[in-house]
C-alpha positions as CSV (number, residue, x, y, z in Angstrom):
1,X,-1.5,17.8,-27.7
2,X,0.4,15.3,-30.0
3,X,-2.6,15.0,-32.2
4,X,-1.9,19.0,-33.4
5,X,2.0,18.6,-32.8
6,X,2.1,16.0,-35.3
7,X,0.4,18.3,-38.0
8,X,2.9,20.8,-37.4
9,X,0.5,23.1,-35.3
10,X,1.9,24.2,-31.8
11,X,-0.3,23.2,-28.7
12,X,-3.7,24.9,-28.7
13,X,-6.6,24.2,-25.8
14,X,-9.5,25.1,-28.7
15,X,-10.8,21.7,-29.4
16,X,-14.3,20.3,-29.4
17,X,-16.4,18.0,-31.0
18,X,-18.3,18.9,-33.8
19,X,-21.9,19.9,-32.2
20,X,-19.9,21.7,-29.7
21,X,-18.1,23.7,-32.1
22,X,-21.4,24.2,-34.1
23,X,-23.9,25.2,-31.5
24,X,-22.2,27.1,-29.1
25,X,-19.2,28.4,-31.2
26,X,-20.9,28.6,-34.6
27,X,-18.4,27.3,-36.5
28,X,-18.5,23.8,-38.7
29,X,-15.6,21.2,-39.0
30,X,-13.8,21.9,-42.9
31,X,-15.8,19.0,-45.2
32,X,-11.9,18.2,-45.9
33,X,-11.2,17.5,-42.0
34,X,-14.1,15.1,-41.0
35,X,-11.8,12.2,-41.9
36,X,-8.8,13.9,-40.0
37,X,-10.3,13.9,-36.1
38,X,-8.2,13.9,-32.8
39,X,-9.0,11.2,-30.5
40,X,-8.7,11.8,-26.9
41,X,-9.8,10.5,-23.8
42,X,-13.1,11.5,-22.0
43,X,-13.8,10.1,-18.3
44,X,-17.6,8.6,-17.6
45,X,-18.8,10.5,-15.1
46,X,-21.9,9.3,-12.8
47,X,-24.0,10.4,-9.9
48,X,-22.9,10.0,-6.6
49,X,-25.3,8.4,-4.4
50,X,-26.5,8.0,-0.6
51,X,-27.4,4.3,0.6
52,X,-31.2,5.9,-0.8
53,X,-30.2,5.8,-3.8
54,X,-30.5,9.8,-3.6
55,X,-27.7,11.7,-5.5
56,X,-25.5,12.8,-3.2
57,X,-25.5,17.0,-3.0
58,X,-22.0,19.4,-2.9
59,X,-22.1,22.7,-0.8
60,X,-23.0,24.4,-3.8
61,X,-25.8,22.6,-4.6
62,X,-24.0,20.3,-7.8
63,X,-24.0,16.3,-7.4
64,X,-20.9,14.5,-6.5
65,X,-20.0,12.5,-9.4
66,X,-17.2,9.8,-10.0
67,X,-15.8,8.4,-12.9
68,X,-16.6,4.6,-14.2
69,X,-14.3,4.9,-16.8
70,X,-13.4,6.5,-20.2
71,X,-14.3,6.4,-23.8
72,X,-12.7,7.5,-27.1
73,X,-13.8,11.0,-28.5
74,X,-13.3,12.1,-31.6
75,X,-12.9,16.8,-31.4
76,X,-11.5,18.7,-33.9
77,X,-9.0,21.8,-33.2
78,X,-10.1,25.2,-34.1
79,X,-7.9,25.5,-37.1
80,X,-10.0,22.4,-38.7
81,X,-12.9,25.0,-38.6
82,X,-14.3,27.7,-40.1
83,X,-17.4,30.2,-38.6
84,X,-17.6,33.0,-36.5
85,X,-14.7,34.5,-34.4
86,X,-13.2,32.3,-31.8
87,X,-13.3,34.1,-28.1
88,X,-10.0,34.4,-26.0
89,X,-9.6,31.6,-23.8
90,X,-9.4,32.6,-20.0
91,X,-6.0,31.0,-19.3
92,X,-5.4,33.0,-15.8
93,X,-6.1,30.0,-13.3
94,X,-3.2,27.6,-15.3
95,X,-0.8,27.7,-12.6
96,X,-2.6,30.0,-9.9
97,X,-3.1,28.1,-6.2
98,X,-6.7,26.9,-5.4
99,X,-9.3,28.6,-3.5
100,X,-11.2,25.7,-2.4
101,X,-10.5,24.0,1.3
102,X,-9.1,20.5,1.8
103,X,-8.7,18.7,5.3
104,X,-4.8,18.1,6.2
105,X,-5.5,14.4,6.8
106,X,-6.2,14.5,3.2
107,X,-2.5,15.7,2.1
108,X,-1.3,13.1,5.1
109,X,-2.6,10.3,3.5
110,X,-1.9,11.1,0.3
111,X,1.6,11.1,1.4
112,X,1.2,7.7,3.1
113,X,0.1,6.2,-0.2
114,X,3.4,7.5,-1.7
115,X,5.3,5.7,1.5
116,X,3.9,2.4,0.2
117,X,5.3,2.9,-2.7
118,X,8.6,3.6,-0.7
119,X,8.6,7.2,-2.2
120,X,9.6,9.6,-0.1
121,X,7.5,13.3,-0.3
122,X,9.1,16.8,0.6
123,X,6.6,19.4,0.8
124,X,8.6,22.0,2.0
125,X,11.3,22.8,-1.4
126,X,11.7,26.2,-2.0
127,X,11.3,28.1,-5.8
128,X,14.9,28.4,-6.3
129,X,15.4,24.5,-6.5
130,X,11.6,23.6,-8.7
131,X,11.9,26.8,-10.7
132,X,8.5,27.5,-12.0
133,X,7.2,23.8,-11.6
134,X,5.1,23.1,-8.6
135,X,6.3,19.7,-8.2
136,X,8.5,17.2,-9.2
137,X,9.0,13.2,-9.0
138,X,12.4,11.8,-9.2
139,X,13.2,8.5,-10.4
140,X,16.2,6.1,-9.1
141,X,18.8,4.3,-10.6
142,X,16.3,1.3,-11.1
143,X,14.2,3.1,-13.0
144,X,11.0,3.8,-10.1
145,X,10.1,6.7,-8.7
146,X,12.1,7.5,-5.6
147,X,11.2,11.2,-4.1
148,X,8.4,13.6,-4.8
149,X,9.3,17.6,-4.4
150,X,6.2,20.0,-3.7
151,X,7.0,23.8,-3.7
152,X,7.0,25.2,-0.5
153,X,4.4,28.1,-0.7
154,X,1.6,26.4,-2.3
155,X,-1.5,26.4,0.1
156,X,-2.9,23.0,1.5
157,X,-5.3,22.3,-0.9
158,X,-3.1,23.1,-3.7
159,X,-0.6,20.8,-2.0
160,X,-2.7,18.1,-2.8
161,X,-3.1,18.6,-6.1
162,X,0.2,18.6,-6.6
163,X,0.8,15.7,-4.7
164,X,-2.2,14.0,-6.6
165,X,-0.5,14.7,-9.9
166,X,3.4,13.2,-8.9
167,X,1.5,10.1,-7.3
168,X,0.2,10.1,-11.0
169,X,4.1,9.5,-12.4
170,X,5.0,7.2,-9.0
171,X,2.2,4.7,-9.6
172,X,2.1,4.7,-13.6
173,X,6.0,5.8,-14.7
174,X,9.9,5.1,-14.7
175,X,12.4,7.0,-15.9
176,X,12.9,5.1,-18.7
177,X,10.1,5.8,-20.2
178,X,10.6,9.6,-21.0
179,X,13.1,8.7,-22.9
180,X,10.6,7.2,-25.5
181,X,9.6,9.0,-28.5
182,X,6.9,11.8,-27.3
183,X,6.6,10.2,-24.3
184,X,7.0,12.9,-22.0
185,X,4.2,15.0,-23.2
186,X,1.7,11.9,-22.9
187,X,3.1,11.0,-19.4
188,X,2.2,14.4,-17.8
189,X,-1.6,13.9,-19.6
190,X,-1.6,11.0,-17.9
191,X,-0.4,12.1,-14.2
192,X,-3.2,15.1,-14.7
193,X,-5.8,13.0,-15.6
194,X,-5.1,11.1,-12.6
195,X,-5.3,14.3,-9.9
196,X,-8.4,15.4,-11.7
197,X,-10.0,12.3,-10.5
198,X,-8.4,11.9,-7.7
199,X,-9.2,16.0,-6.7
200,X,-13.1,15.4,-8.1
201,X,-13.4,12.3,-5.8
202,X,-12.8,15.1,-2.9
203,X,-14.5,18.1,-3.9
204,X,-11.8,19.7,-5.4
205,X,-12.3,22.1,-8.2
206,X,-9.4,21.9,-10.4
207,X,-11.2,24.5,-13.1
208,X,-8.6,25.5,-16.1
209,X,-5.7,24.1,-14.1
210,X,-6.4,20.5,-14.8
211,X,-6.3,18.5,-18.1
212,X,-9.6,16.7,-18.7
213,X,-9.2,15.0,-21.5
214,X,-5.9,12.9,-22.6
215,X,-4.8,13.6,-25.8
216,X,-3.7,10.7,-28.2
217,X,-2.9,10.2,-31.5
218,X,-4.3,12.0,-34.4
219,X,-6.1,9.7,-36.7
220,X,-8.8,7.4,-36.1
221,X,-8.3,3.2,-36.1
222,X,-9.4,0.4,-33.6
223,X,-5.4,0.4,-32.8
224,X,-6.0,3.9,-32.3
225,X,-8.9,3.4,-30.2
226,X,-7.4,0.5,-27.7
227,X,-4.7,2.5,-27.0
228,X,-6.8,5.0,-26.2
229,X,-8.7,2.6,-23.8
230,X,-5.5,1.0,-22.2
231,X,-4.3,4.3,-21.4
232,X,-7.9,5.3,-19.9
233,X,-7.4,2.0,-17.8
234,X,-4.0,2.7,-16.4
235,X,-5.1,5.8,-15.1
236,X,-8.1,4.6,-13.6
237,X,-6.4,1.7,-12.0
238,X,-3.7,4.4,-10.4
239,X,-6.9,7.0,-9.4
240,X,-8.3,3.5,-7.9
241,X,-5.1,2.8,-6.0
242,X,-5.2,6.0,-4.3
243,X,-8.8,6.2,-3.0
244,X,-9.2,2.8,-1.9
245,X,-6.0,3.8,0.4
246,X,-7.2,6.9,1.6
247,X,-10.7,6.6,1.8
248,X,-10.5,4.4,4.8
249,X,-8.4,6.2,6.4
250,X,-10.9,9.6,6.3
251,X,-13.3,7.9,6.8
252,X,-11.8,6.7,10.4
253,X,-11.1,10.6,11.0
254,X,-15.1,11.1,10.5
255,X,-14.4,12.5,7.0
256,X,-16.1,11.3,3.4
257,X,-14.9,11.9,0.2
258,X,-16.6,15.0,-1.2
259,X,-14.7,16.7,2.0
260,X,-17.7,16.0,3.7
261,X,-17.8,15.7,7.5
């Protein structure tokens, strides 16, 4: 999170806005930290509906919802407050594979939108070449993304997750751009932000694996603030790309989005 990194803090995952931290943490933001918020990115989220206008229901009884867009939010990290003991995060789904189910003509076309792109995708690389990564997008000479590496002995549904989050660097990155100063860590909060919506559009439950919230910059300004915004469009135009690909293409299978049949 640059916002932190920049103050010298190392990453933490405790941040919240400042009713959140007071009503369900009992803490208050430091009077000398109201002025020093992080911004970050939240996506709209809205109601999926039938052609009824009904919201449209999920096996488990919660509504299928789809982002619109995304706004600037101003949280605070934890060390900005003071209150009652923080609790443990539960950190033990960050890298585990997902439990919930995915058609293959999901993964399929995922991998068709990448061959538009004229990306190639192996889904089949062993742990000795990605290490402890799941996946991996390479970048030609040129500068665009070239190949996309999934680990071998990930599950389907995990698979495209993965794959969601590489199409994330294919569509919005080039190699040159990690060269940038802190560019890396923002480009990787970007190709997250993109599988989240990409995996929500589907019915898939990311849960602690996924960043939901881009982190920015650390003090508040309307430069701040567009940039915020321009990097809230980007990833909504590359979540956009993808789904209006794929959707047809389920949908010609007898599939919906929501893995619905």
């Amino acid at each position: 999170m640059l916002g932190q990194a920049k103050r010298g803090w190392d990453l933490s995952s405790f941040v919240a806005g400042k009713t959140k931290w007071n009503t369900e943490f009992n803490r208050q933001v430091k009077t000398e930290e109201f002025s020093k918020p992080i911004w970050i990115l939240a996506p709209v989220l809205i109601e999926k509906k039938d052609e009824n206008g009904n919201p449209i229901k999920r096996a488990d009884g919660s509504t299928e919802k789809i982002a619109i867009r995304f706004r600037g939010v101003k949280v605070y990290d934890h060390r900005q407050t003071h209150g009652d003991p923080i609790p443990e995060p539960d950190t033990d789904g960050m890298m585990s594979q997902l439990n919930d189910t995915a058609p293959h003509q999901l993964l399929n076309e995922l991998v068709e939108v990448a061959s538009a792109r004229s990306v190639q995708v192996f889904d089949s690389v062993s742990k000795v070449e990605l290490g402890s990564a799941h996946g991996r997008c390479w970048f030609e000479n040129g500068g665009r993304a070239s190949k996309i590496e999934i680990l071998d002995e990930l599950n389907l549904t995990t698979k495209v997750s993965v794959l969601a989050h590489e199409l994330g660097h294919a569509i919005l990155h080039n190699r040159d751009e990690y060269q940038e100063h802190d560019a890396a860590s923002i480009k990787e909060l970007e190709a997250e932000s993109v599988a989240y919506l990409v995996c929500s559009h589907y019915g898939i439950d990311l849960g602690n694996r996924s960043f939901r919230y881009i982190v920015h910059h650390d003090h508040a300004s309307d430069d701040v603030v567009a940039d915020l915004l321009k990097s809230g469009d980007r990833i909504f135009k590359a979540y956009s790309e993808i789904i209006s690909v794929v959707d047809p293409k389920l949908e010609a299978f007898g599939l919906k989005p929501g893995g619905s049949v």
